[in-house]
N, CA, C, O and CB atoms as a CASP TS submission, in Angstrom:
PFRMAT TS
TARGET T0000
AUTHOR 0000-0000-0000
METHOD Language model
MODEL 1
PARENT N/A
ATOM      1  N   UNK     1      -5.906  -8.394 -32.070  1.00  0.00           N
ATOM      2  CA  UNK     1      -5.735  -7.655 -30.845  1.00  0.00           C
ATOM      3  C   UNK     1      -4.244  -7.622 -30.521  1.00  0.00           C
ATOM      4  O   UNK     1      -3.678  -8.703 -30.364  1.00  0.00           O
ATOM      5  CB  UNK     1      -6.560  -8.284 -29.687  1.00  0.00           C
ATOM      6  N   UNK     2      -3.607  -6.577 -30.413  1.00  0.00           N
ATOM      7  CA  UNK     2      -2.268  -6.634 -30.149  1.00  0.00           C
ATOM      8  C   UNK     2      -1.739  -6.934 -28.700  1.00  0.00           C
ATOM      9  O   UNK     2      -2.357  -6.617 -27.684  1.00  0.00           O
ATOM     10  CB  UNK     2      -1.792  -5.456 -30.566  1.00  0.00           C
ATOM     11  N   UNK     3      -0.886  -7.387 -28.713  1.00  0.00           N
ATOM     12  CA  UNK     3      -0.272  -8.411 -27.035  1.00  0.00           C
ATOM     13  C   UNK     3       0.846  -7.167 -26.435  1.00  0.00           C
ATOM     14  O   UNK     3       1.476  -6.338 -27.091  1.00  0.00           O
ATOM     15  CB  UNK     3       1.046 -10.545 -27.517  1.00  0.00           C
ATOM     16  N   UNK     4       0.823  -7.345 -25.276  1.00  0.00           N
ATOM     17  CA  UNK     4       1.931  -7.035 -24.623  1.00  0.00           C
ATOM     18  C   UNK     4       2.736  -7.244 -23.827  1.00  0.00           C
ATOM     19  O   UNK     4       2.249  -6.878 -22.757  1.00  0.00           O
ATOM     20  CB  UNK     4       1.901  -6.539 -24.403  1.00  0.00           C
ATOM     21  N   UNK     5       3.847  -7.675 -23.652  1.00  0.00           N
ATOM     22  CA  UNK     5       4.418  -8.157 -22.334  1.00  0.00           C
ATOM     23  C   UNK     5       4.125  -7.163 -21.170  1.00  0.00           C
ATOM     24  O   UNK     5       3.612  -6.050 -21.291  1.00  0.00           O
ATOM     25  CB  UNK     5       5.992  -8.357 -22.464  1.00  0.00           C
ATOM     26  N   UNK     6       4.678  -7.958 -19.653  1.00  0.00           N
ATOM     27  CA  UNK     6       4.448  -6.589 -18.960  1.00  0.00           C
ATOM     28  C   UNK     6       5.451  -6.052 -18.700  1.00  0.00           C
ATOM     29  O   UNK     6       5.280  -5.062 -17.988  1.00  0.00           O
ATOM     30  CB  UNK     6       3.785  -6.541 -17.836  1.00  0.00           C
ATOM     31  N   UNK     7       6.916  -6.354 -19.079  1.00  0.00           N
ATOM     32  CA  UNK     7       7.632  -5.602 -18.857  1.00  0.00           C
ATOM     33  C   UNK     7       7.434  -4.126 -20.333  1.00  0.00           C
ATOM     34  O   UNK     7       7.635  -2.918 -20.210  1.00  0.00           O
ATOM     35  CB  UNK     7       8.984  -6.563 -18.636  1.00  0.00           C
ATOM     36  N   UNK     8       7.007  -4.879 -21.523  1.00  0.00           N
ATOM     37  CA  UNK     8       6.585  -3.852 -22.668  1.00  0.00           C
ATOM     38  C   UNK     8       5.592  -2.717 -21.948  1.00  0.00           C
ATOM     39  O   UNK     8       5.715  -1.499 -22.070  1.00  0.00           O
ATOM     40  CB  UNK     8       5.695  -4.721 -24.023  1.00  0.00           C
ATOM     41  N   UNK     9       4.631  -3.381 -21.210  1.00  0.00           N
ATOM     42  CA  UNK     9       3.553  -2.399 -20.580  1.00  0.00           C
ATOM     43  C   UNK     9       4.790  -1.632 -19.479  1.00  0.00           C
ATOM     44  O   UNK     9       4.813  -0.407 -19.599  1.00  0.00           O
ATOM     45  CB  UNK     9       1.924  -3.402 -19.628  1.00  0.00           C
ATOM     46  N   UNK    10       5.300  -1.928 -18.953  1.00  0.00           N
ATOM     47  CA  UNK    10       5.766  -1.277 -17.781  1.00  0.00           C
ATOM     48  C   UNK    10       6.892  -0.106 -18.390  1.00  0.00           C
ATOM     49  O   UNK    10       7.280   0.815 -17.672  1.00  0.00           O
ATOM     50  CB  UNK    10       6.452  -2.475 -16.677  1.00  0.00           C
ATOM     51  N   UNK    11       7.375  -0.287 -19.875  1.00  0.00           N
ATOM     52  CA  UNK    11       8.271   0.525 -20.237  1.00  0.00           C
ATOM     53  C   UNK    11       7.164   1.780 -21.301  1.00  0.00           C
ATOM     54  O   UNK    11       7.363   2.966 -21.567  1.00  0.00           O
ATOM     55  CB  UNK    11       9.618  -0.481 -21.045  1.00  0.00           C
ATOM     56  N   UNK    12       6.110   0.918 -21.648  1.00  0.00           N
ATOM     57  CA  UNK    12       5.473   1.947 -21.723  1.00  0.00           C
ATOM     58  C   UNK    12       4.509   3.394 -21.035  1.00  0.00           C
ATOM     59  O   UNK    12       4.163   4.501 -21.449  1.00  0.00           O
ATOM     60  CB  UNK    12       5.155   1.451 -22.178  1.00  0.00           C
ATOM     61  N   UNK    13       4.350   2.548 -19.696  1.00  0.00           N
ATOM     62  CA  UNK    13       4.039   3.851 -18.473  1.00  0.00           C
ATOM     63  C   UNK    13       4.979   4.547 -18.626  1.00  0.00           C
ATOM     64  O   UNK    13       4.595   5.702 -18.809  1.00  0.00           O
ATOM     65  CB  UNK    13       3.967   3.574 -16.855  1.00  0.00           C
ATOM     66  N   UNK    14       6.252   4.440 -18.655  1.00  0.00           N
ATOM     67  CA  UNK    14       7.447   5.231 -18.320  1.00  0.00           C
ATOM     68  C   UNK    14       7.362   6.508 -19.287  1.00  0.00           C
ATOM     69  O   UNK    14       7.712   7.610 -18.864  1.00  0.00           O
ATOM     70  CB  UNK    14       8.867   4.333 -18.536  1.00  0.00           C
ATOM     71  N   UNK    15       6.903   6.341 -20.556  1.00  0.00           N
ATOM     72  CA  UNK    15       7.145   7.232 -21.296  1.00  0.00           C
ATOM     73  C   UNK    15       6.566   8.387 -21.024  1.00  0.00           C
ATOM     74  O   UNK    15       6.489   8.627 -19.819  1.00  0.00           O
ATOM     75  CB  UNK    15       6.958   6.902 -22.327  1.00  0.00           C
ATOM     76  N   UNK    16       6.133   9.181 -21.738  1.00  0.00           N
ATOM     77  CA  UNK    16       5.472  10.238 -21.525  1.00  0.00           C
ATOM     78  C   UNK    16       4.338  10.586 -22.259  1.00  0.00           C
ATOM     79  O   UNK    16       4.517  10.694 -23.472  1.00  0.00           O
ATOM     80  CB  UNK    16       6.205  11.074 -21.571  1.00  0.00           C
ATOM     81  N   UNK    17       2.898  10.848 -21.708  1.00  0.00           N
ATOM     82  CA  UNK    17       1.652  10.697 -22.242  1.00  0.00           C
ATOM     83  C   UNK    17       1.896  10.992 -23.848  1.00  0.00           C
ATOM     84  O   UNK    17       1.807  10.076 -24.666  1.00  0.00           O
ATOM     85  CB  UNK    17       0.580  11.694 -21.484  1.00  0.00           C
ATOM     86  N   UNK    18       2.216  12.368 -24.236  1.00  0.00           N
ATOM     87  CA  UNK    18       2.324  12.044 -25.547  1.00  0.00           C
ATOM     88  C   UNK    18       3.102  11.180 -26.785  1.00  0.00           C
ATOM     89  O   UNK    18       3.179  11.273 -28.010  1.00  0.00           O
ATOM     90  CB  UNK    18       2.391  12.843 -25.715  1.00  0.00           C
ATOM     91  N   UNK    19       3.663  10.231 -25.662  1.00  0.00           N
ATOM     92  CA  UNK    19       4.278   9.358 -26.719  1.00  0.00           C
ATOM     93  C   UNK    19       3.651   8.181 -26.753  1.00  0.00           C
ATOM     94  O   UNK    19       3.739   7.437 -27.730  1.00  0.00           O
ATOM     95  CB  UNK    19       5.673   9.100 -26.560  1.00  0.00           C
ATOM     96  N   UNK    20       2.897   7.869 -25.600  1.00  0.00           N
ATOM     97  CA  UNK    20       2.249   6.778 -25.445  1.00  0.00           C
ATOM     98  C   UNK    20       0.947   6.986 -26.083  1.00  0.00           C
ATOM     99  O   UNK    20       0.316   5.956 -26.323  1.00  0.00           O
ATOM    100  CB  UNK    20       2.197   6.405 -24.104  1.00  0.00           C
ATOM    101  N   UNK    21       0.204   8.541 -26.537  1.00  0.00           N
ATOM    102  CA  UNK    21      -1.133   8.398 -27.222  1.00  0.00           C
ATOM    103  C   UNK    21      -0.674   8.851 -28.703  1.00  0.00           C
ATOM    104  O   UNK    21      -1.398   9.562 -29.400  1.00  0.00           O
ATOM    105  CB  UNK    21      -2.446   9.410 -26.496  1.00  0.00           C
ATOM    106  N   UNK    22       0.447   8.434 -29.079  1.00  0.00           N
ATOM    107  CA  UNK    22       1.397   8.719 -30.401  1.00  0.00           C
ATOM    108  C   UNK    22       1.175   6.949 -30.904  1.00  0.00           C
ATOM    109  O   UNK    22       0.548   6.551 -31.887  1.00  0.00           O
ATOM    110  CB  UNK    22       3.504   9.388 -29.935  1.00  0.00           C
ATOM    111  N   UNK    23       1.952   6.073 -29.816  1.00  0.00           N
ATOM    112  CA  UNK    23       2.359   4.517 -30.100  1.00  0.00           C
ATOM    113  C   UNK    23       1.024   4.230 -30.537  1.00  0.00           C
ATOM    114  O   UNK    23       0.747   3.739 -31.631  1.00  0.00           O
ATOM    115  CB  UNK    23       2.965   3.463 -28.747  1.00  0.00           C
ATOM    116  N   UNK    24      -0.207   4.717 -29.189  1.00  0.00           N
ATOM    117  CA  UNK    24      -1.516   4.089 -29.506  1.00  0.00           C
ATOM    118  C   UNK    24      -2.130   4.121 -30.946  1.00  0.00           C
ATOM    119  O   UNK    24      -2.430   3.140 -31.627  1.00  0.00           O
ATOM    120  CB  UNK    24      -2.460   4.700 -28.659  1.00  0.00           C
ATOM    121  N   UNK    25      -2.239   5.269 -31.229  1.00  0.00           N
ATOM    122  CA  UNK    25      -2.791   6.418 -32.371  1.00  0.00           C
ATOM    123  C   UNK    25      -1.965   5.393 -33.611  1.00  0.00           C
ATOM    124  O   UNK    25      -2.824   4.977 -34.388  1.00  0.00           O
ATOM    125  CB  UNK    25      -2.040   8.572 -32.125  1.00  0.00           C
ATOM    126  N   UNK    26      -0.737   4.956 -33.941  1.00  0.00           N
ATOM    127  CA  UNK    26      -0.007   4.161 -35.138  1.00  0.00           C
ATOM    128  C   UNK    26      -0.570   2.712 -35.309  1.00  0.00           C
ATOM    129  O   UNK    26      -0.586   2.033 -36.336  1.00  0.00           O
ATOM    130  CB  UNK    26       1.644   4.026 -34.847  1.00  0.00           C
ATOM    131  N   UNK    27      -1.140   2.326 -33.753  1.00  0.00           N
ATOM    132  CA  UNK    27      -0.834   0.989 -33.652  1.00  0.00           C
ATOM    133  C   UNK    27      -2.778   0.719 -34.171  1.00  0.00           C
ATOM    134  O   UNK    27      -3.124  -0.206 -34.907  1.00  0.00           O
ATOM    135  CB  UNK    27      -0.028   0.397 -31.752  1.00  0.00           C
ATOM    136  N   UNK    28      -3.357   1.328 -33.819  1.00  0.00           N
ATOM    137  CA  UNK    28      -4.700   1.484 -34.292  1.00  0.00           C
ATOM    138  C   UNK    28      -5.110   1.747 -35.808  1.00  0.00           C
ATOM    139  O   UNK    28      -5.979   1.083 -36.373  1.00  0.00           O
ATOM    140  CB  UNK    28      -5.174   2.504 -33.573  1.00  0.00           C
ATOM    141  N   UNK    29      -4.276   2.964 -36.517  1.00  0.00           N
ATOM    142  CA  UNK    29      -4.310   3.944 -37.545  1.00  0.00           C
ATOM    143  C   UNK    29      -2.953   3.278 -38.076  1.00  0.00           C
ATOM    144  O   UNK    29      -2.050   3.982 -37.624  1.00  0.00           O
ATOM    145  CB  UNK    29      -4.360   5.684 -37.079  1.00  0.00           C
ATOM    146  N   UNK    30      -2.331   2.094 -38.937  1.00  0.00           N
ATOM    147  CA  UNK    30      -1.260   2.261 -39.140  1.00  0.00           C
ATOM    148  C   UNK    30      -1.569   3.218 -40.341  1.00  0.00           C
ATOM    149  O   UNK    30      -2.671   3.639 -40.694  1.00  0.00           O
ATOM    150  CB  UNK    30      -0.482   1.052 -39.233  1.00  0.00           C
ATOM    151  N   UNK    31      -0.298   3.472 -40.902  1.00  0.00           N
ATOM    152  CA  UNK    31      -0.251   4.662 -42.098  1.00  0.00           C
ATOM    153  C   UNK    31      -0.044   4.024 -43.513  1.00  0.00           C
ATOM    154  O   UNK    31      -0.389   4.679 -44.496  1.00  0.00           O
ATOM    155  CB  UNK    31       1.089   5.788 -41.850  1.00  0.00           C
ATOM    156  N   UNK    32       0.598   2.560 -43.692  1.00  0.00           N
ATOM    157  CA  UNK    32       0.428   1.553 -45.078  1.00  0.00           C
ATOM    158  C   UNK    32      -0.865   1.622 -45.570  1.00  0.00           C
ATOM    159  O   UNK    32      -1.325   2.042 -46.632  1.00  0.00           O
ATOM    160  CB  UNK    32       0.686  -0.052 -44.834  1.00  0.00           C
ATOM    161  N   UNK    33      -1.462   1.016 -44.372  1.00  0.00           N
ATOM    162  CA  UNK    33      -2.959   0.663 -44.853  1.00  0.00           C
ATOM    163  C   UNK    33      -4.337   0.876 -43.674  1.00  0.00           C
ATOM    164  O   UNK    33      -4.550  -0.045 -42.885  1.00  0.00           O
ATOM    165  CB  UNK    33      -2.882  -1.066 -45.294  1.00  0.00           C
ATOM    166  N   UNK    34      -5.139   2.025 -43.638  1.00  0.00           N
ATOM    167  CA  UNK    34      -5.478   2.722 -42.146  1.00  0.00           C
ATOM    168  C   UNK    34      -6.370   1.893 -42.225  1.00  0.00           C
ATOM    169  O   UNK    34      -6.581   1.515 -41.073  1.00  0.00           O
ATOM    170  CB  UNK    34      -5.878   4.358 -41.782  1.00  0.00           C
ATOM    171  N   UNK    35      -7.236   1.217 -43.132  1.00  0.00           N
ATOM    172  CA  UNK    35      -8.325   0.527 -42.420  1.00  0.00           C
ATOM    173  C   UNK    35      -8.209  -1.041 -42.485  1.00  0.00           C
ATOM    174  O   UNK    35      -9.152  -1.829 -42.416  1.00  0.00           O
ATOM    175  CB  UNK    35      -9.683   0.975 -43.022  1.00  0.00           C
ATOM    176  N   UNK    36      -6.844  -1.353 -42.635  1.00  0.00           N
ATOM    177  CA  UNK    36      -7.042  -2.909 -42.104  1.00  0.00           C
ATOM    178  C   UNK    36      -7.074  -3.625 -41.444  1.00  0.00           C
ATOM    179  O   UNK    36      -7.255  -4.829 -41.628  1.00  0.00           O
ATOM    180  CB  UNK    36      -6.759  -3.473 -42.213  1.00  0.00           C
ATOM    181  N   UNK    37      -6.786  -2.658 -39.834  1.00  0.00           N
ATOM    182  CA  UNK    37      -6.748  -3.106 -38.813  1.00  0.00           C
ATOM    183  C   UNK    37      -8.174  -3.401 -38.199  1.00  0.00           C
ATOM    184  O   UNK    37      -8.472  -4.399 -37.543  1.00  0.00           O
ATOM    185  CB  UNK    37      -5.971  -2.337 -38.187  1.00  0.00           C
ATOM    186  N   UNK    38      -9.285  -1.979 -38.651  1.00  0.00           N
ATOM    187  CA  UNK    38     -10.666  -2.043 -37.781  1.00  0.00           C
ATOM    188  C   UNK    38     -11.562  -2.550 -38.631  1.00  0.00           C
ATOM    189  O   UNK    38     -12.563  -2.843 -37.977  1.00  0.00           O
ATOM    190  CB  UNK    38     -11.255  -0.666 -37.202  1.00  0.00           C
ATOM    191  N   UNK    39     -11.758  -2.899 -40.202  1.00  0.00           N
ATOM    192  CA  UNK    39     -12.921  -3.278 -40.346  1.00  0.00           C
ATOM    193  C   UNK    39     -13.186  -4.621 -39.773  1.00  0.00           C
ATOM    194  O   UNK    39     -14.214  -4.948 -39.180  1.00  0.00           O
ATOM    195  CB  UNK    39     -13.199  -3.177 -41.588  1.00  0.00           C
ATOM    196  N   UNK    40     -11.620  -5.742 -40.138  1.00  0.00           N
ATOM    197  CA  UNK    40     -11.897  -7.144 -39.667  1.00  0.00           C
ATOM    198  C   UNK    40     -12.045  -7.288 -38.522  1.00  0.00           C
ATOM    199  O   UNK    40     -12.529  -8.366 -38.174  1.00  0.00           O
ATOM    200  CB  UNK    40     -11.079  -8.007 -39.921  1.00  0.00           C
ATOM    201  N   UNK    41     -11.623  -6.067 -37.242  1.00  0.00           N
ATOM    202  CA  UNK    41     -12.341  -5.947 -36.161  1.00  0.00           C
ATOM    203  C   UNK    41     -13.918  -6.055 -35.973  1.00  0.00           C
ATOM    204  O   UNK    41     -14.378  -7.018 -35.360  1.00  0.00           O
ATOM    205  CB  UNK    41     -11.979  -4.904 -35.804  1.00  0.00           C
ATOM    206  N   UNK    42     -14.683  -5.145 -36.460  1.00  0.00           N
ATOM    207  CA  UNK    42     -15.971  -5.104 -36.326  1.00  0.00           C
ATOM    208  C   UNK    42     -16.777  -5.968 -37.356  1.00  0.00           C
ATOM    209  O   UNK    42     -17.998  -6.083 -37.259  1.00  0.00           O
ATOM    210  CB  UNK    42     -16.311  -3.779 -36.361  1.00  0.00           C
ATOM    211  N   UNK    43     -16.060  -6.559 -38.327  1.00  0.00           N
ATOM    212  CA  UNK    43     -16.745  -6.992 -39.396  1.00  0.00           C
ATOM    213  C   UNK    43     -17.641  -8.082 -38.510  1.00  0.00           C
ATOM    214  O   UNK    43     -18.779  -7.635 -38.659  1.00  0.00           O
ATOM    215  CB  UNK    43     -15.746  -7.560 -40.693  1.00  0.00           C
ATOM    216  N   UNK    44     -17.751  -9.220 -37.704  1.00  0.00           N
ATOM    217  CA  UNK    44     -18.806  -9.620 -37.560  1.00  0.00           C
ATOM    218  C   UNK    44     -19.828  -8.844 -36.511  1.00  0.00           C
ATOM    219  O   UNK    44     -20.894  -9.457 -36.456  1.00  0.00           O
ATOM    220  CB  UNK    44     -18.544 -10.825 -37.330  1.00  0.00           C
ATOM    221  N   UNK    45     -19.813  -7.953 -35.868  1.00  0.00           N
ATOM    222  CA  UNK    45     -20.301  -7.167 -35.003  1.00  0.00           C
ATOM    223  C   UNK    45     -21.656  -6.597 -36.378  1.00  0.00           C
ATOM    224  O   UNK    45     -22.883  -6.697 -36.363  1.00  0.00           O
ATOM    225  CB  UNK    45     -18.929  -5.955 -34.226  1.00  0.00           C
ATOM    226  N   UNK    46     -20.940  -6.161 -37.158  1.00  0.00           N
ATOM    227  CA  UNK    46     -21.617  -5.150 -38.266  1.00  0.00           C
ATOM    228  C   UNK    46     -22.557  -6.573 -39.223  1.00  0.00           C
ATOM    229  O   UNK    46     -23.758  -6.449 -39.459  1.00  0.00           O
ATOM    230  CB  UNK    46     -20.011  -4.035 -39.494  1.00  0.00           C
ATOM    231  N   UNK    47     -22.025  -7.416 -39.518  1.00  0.00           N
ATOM    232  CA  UNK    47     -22.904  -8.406 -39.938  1.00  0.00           C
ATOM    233  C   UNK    47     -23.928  -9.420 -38.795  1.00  0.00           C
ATOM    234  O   UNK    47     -24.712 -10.186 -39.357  1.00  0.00           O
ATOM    235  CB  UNK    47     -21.942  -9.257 -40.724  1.00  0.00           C
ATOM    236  N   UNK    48     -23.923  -9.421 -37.922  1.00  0.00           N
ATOM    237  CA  UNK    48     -25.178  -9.591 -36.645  1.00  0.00           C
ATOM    238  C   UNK    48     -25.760  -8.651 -36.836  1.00  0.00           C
ATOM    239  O   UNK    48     -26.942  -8.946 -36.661  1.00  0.00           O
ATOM    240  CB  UNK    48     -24.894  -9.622 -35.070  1.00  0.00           C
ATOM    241  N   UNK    49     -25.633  -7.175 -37.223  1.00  0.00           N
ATOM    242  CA  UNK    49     -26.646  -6.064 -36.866  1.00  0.00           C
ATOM    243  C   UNK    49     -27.253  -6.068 -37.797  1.00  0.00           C
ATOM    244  O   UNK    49     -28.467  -5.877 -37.714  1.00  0.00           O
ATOM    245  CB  UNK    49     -26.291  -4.756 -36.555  1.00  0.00           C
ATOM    246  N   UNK    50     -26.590  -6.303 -39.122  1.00  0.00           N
ATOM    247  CA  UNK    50     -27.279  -6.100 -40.501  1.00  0.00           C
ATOM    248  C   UNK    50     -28.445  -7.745 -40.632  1.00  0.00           C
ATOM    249  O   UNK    50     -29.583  -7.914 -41.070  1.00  0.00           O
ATOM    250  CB  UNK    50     -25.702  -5.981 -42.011  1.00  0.00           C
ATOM    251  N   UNK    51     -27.621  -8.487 -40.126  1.00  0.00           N
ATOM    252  CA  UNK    51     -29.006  -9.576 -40.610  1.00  0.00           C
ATOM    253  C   UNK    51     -29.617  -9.709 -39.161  1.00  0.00           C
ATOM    254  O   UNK    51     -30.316 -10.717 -39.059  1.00  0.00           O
ATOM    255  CB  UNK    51     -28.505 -11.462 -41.389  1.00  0.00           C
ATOM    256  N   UNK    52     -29.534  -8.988 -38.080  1.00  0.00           N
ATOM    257  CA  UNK    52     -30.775  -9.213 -37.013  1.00  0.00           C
ATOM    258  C   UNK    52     -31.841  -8.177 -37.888  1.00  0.00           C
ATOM    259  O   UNK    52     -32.811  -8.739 -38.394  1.00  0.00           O
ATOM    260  CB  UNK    52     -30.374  -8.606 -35.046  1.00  0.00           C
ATOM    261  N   UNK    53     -31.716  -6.794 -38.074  1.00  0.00           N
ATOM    262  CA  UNK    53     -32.546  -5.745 -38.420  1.00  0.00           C
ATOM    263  C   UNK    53     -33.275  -6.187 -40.152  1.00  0.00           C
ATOM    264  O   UNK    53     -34.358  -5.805 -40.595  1.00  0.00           O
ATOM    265  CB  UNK    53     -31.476  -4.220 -38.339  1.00  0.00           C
ATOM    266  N   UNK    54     -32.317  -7.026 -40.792  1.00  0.00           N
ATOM    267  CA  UNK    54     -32.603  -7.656 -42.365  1.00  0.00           C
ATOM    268  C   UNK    54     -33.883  -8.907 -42.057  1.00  0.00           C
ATOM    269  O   UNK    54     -34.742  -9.212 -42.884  1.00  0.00           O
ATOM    270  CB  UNK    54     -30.813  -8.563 -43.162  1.00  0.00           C
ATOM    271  N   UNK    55     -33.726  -9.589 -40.483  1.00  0.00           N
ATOM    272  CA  UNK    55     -35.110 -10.484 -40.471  1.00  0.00           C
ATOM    273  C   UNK    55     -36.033 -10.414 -39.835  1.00  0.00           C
ATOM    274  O   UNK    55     -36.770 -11.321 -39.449  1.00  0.00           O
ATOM    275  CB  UNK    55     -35.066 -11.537 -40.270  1.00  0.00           C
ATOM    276  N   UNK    56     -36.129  -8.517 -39.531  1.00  0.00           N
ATOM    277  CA  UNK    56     -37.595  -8.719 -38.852  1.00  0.00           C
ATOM    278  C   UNK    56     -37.015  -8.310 -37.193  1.00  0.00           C
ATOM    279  O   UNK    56     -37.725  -8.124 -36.204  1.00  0.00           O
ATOM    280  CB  UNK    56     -38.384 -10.702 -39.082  1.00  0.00           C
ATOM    281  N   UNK    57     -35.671  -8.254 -37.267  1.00  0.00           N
ATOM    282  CA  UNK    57     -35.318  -7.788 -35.552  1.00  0.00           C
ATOM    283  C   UNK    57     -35.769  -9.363 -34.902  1.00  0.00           C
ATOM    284  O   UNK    57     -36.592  -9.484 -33.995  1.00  0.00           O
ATOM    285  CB  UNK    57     -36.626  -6.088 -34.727  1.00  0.00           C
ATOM    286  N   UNK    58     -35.152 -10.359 -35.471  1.00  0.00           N
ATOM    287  CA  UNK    58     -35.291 -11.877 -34.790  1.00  0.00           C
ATOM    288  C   UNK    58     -34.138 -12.024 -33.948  1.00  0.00           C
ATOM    289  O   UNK    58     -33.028 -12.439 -34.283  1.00  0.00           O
ATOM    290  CB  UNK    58     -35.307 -13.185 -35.890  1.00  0.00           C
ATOM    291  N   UNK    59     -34.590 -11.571 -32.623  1.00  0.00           N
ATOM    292  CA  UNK    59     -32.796 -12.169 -31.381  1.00  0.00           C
ATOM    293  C   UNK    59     -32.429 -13.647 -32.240  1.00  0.00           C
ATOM    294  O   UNK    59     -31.241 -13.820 -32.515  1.00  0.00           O
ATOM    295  CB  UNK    59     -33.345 -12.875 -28.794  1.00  0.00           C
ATOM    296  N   UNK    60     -33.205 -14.469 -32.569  1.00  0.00           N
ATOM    297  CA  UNK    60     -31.888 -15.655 -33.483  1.00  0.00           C
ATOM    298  C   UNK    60     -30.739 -15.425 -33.733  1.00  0.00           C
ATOM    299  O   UNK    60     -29.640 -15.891 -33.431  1.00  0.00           O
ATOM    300  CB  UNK    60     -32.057 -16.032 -34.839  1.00  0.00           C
ATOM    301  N   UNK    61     -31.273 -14.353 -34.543  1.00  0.00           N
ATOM    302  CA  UNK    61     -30.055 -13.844 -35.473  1.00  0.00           C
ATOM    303  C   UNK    61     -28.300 -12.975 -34.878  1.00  0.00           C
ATOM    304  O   UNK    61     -27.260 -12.559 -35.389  1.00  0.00           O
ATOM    305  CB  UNK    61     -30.959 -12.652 -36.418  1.00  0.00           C
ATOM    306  N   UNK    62     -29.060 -13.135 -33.253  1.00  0.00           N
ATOM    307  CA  UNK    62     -27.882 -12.564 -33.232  1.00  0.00           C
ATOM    308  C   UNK    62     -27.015 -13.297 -32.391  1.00  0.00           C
ATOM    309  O   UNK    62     -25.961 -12.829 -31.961  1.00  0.00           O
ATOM    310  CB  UNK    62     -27.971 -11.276 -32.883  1.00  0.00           C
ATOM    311  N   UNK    63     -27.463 -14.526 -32.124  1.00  0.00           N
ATOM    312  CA  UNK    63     -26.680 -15.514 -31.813  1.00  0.00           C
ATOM    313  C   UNK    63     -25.129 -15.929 -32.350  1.00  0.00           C
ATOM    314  O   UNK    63     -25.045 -15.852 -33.576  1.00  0.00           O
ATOM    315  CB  UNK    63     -27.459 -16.377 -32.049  1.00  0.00           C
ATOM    316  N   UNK    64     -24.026 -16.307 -31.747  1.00  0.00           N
ATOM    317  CA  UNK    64     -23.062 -16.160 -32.545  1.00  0.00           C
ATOM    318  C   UNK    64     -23.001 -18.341 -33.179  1.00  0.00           C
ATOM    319  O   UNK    64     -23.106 -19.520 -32.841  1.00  0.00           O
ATOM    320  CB  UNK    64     -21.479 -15.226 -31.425  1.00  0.00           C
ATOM    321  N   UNK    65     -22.745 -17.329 -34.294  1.00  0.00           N
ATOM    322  CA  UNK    65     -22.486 -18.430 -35.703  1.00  0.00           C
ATOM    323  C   UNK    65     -21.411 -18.970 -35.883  1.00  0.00           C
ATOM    324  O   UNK    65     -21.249 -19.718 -36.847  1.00  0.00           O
ATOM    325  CB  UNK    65     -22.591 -17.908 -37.014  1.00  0.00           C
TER
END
């Protein structure tokens, strides 16, 4: 999850919408490597869903591990 100071937040209001849904859009999507930021995001989200629905739809399973 990326951090921000608030003076970083406060210089980023300043800008102007399309530069600020430009920063967002890189910082989400970098351009090296676009999906290394979101799979290890969701990766345990996506493995609770796959083994709640893999045992039968058991709430156990979706307890965090």
């Amino acid at each position: 999850m990326p951090r921000l100071s608030v003076r970083g937040f406060a210089e980023l209001l300043a800008l102007p919408a399309y530069v600020q849904l430009r920063l967002l859009h890189d910082q989400k999507y970098p351009k090296s490597e676009p999906q290394r930021f979101r799979i290890p995001f969701y990766q345990p989200a996506l493995k609770g869903i796959r083994s709640y629905y893999g045992s039968g739809n058991n709430p156990a399973e979706l307890a965090l591990k």
